[in-house]
N, C-alpha and C positions, 0 to 999 in steps of 0.2 A: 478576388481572383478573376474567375468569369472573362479568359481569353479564349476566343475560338481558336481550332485546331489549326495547326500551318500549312498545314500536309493536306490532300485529301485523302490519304490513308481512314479507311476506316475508323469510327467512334472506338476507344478505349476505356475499360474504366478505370478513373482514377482512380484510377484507382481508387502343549501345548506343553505338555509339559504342565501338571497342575502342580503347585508351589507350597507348601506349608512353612509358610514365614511368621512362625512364633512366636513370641520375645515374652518374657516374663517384667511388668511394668516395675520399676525402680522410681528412687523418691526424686522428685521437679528440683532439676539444678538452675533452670530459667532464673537469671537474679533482676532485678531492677536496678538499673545505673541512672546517677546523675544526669537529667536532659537538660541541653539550653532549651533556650525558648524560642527559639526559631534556624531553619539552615539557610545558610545563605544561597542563591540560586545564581549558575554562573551565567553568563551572555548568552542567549541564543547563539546560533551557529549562522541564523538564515535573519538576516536584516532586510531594509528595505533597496531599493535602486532601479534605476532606469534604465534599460538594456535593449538596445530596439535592433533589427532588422527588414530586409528586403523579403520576399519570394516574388520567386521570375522562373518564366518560363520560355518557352520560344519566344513568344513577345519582344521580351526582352532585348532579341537579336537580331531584330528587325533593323536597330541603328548602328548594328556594330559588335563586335565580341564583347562579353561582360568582364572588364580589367578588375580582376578580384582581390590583388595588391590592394591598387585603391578603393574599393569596396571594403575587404578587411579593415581597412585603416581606420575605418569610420564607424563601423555598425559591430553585435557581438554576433549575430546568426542571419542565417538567413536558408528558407526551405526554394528546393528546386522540384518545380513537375516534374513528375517519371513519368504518370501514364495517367489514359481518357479513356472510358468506358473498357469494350473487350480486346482490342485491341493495339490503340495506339501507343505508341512509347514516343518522346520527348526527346530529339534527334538531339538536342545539345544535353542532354539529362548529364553522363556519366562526366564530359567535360566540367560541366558546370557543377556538381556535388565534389568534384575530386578537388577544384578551383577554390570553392570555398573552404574544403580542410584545408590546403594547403595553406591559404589566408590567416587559419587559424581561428577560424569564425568555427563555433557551432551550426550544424549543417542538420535539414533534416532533408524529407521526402513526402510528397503529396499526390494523392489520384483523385482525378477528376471524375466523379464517381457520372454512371449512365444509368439509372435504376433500370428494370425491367424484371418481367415473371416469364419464368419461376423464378422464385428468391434465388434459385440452387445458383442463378448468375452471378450472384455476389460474390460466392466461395472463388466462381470461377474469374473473375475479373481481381477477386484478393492474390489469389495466382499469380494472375499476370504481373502485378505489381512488387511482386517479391520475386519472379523471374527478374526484374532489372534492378533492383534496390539489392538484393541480396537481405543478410535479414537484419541492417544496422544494428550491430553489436561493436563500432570502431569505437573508437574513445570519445567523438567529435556529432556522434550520431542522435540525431534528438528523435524523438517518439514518433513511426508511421504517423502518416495524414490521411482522414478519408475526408476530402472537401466536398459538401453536399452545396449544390446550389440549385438542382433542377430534380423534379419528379419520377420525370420518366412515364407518367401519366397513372403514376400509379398514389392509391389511397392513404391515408395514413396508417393505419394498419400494416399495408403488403410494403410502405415504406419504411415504419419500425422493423419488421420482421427481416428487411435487406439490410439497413445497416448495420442489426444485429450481427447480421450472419456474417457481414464482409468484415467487421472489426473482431468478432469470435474466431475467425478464421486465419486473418491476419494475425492475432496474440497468439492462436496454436503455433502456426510456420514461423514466428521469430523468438518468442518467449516474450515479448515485451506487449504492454498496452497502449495500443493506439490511441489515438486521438482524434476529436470529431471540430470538421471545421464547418461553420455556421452563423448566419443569422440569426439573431432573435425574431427578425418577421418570418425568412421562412421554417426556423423549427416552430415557430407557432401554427402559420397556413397548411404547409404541406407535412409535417410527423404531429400535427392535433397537441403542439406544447406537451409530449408525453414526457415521462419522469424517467422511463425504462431505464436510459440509457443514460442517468447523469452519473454514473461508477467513472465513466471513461473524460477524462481533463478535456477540457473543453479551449477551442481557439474559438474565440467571438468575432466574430465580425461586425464591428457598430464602429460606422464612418461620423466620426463626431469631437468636437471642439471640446466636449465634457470631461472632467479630472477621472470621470472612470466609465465602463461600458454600463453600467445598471441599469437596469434591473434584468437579470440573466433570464433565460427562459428553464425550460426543462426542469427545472428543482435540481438546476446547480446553482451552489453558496459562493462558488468561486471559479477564477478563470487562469488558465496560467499564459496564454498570448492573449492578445488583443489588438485585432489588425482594425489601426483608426483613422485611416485615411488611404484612400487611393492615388491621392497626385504628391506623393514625396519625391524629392529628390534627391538621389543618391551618389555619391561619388564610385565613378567606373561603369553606371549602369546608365544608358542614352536614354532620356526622356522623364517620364514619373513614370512610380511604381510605386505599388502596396507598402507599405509600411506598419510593422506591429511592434506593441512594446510586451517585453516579457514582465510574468508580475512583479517578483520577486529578485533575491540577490544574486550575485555572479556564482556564488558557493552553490546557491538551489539549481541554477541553470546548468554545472557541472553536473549536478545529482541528476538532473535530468535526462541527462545524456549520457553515451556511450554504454558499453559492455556490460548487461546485466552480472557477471563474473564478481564473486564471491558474495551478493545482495543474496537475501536468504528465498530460496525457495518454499513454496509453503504448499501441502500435500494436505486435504484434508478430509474425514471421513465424513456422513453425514448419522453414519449407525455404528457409535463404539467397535462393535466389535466383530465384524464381519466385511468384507467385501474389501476392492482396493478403494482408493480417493475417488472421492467426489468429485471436488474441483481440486485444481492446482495450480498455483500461478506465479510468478516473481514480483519482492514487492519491492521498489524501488528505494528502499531508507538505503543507507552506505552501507558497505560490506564489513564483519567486524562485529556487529554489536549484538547483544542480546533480544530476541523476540519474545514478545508476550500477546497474548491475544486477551482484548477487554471491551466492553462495553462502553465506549467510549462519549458515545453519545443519548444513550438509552435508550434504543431503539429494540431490544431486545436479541440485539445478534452481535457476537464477539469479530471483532475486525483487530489487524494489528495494529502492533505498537513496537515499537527499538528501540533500546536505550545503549550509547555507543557514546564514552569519555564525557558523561554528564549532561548530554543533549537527547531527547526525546523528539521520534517521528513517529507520527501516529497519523491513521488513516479510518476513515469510518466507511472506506470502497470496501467489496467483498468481493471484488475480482483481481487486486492488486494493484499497479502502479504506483504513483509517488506519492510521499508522503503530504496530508493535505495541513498537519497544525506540526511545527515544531518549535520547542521552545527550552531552555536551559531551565535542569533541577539536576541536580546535584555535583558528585566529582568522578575521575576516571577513576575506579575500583568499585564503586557504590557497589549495591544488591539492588538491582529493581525488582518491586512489587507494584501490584495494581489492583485493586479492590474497592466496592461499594460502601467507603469508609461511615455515613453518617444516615444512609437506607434512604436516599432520592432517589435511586432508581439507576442510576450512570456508574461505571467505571471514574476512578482519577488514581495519579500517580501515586507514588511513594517509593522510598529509599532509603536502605539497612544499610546504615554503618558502622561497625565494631559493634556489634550490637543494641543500636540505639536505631530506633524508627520515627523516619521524618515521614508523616503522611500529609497531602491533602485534598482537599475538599472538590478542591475545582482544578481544572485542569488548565495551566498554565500561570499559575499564582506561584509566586517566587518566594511565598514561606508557609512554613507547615503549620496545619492546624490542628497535629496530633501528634506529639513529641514523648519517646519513654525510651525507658530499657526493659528491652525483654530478651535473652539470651546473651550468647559471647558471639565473637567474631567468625569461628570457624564454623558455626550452625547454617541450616539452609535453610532461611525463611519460606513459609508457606502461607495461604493467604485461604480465607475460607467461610460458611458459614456456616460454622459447625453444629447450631442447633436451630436452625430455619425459622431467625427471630426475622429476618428481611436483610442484613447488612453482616460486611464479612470484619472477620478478627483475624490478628494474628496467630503463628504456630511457629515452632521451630522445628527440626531434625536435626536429630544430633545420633551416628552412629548406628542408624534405623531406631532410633527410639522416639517417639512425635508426644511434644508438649505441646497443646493446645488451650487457650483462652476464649471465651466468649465475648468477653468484653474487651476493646481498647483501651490499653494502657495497665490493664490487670497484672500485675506483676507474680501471678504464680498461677499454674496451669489447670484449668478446668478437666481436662483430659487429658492422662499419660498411657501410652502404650506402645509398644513395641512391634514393630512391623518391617520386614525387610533388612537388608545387610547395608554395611556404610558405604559401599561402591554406589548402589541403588540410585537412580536419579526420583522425588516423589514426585509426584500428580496429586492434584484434587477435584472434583468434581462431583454431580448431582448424578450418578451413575445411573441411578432408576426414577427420577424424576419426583422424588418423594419429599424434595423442598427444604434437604439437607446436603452437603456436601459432606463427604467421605474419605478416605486416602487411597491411594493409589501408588506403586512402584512401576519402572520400567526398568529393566535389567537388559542389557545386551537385545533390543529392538523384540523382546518378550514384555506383554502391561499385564498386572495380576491387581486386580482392583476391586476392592471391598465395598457392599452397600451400606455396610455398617461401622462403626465406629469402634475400635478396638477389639475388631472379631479376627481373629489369626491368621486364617485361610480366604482364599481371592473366593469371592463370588462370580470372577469373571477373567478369563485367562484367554490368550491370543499374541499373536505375532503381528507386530506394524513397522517397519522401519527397519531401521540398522543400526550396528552398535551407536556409529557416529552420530546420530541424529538428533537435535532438541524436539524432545514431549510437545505438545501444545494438546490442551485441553478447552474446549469454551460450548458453546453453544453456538453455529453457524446456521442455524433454524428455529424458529416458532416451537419448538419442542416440547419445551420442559426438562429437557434430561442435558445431559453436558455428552459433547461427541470428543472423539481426538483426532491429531493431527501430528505432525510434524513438519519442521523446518531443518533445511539442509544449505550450504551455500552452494551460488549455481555454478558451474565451471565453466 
């Protein structure tokens, strides 16, 4: 990027009711059905492709208005400066973002960020930049930019601690998670290569002839732009200009953009049973589908997952945005589950159908590697480790009555009893950190949750949510204990 300002206007920055739910245990109807030997896994949803664009700023118009017809015609997106430091705004800004939806290009917004102390300048230059962006939620709208390219004279420390703050600040005022634009030389020289901030999708900036921008700084795995060249030319815009290719396909670049509107909101505590949320954030998978929150990568902390007409989007950020692996398992109706099937340590998928469980191992393997029947179709799969051997088994509920297995694939229940009414949505989790999981009900946005296993009455009672809400249960801290949460879609 790196144009000076056109204006001499001043630097901007770029920008409880306690419950006795009783049930007397009856005999394991759990039966074992015929399993194939494998399920077949459908297409990914998100392939590969080339999708490049412009960003331009006043520059730009130094030879002439930017003819965005012919610019659409050729490129899929392209980002427009709004604002520099604390104050300036980008005289062609609003023309040129309205130019490119019209074009029908994916459009974003970038500040040209002014570091300085106190940090608190960050919040207040994120301000400014959402004074003139508004808080892209249009259809067309790609993720805020904070474009770091200068200091400001400050350390790396007091410059992690700013760009925290202007990206924390910016995801409060819009819902959405911004994006960080950068070098690998200077996120190495001036933020000390830190890791802090690799949750937030990263634009690379590596000017280079090479099939891809590698090796990433920060302890990001992935990049979703990558601006690789400065003297492109483009059709409608006078001279060269930046040029970036997006990673991914034309279907991930729709996900990426526009109106968080019905993507699930996700509210979560850090202490079962007291206080409001922690954190809360939108996470970018499509609107529609099922959440679950799992260990995805073994890290010890639960991040989402969505499972939505047989395609999986999972993320291992813990502050939201888009989904960073998706990949086709199963059909539209499945049951997702997700559990430490074989005790590595990780989260991977799996999927009840009519009561037959396709589990496996690794995440994104297109056939199961633990195939049974256990229960019928109308049962609600539960997923758990019910006797804290290290790895979890299945369970069924059926009617508030919970059949339990230790082992996969066990065709008749280690544990039957009786807990809660058939409306009930269950829960499981590590409630007191004793290295078992347990059950748990939620009734109309009330959680009544047992540390023990077929004991009738809640050890633990409280209000979180609303009727509407899905449960989410995991671990989002170094704990030991399982916290909750829920998800709601955004509006």
């Amino acid at each position: 990027m790196r144009h000076p300002l056109q204006s001499a206007a001043a630097l901007v920055t770029v920008i409880v009711l306690i419950v006795l739910i009783g049930l007397t245990a009856i005999a394991i109807p759990a039966t074992a059905r015929p399993a194939p030997s494998a399920i077949a896994a459908t297409t990914s949803a998100v392939g590969s492709g080339i999708f490049l664009g412009p960003d331009v700023s006043s520059w730009q118009h130094s030879g002439g208005a930017i003819n965005w017809t012919a610019t659409g015609a050729s490129v899929s997106f392209a980002f427009i400066k709004a604002t520099e430091g604390p104050a300036y705004t980008n005289p062609y800004f609003a023309g040129d973002f309205a130019g490119a939806g019209n074009a029908g290009l994916y459009r974003g917004a970038y500040h040209f960020a002014r570091p300085a102390l106190p940090v608190s300048t960050a919040a207040d230059q994120a301000h400014q930049f959402i004074s003139v962006t508004g808080v892209l939620h249009d259809a067309p709208d790609l993720p805020p930019v904070l474009d770091l390219e200068t200091t400001g004279g400050l350390g790396p420390a007091d410059l992690t601690n700013w760009t925290a703050t202007w990206l924390s600040t910016v995801q409060q005022l819009t819902g959405r998670v911004p994006m960080i634009y950068a070098s690998p030389d200077f996120w190495a020289s001036a933020l000390g290569n830190t890791t802090s901030l690799s949750g937030y999708p990263l634009w690379i900036a590596r000017w280079t002839a090479a099939a891809d921008p590698l090796p990433l700084p920060g302890g990001w795995t992935s990049w979703l732009f990558w601006q690789y060249t400065d003297a492109a030319t483009v059709p409608g815009i006078a001279g060269t200009v930046d040029l970036s290719r997006f990673c991914c396909s034309l279907a991930k670049l729709a996900e990426a953009s526009g109106s968080p509107s019905g993507r699930p909101e996700i509210a979560l505590r850090n202490t079962p049973t007291t206080g409001v949320a922690d954190e809360t954030y939108v996470y970018g998978a499509p609107a529609g589908g099922k959440t679950l929150m799992c260990d995805w990568n073994g890290d010890g902390v639960d991040t989402p997952g969505v499972f939505l007409d047989g395609t999986w989007y999972l993320t291992d950020a813990t502050n939201g945005g888009l989904s960073q692996t998706d990949f086709g398992y199963g059909d539209p109706g499945d049951q997702p589950v997700c559990g430490d099937w074989n005790g590595d340590g990780h989260d991977s998928p799996g999927i009840v159908r009519h009561g037959v469980w396709y589990l496996v191992d690794t995440i994104g393997k297109p056939t199961a590697d633990h195939v049974f029947g256990y229960g019928d179709p109308a049962d609600i799969p539960v997923v758990g480790d019910w006797n804290g051997v290290g790895h979890d088994s299945p369970g069924i509920v059926r009617h508030g009555m919970w059949y339990l297995v230790n082992t996969i694939g066990k065709p008749t229940a280690d544990h039957v009893f009786g807990y809660g009414d058939p409306a009930d949505i269950p829960v499981v989790g590590d409630w007191n950190g004793v290295g078992h999981d347990s059950p748990g009900i939620v009734r109309h946005g009330m959680w009544y949750l047992v540390n023990t296993i077929a004991k009738p009455t809640a050890d633990h009672v409280f209000g979180y949510g609303d009727p509407g809400d899905a449960p989410l249960t995991g671990s989002w801290q170094h704990t030991g204990t399982t916290s909750i949460g829920i998800a709601r879609p955004t509006f």
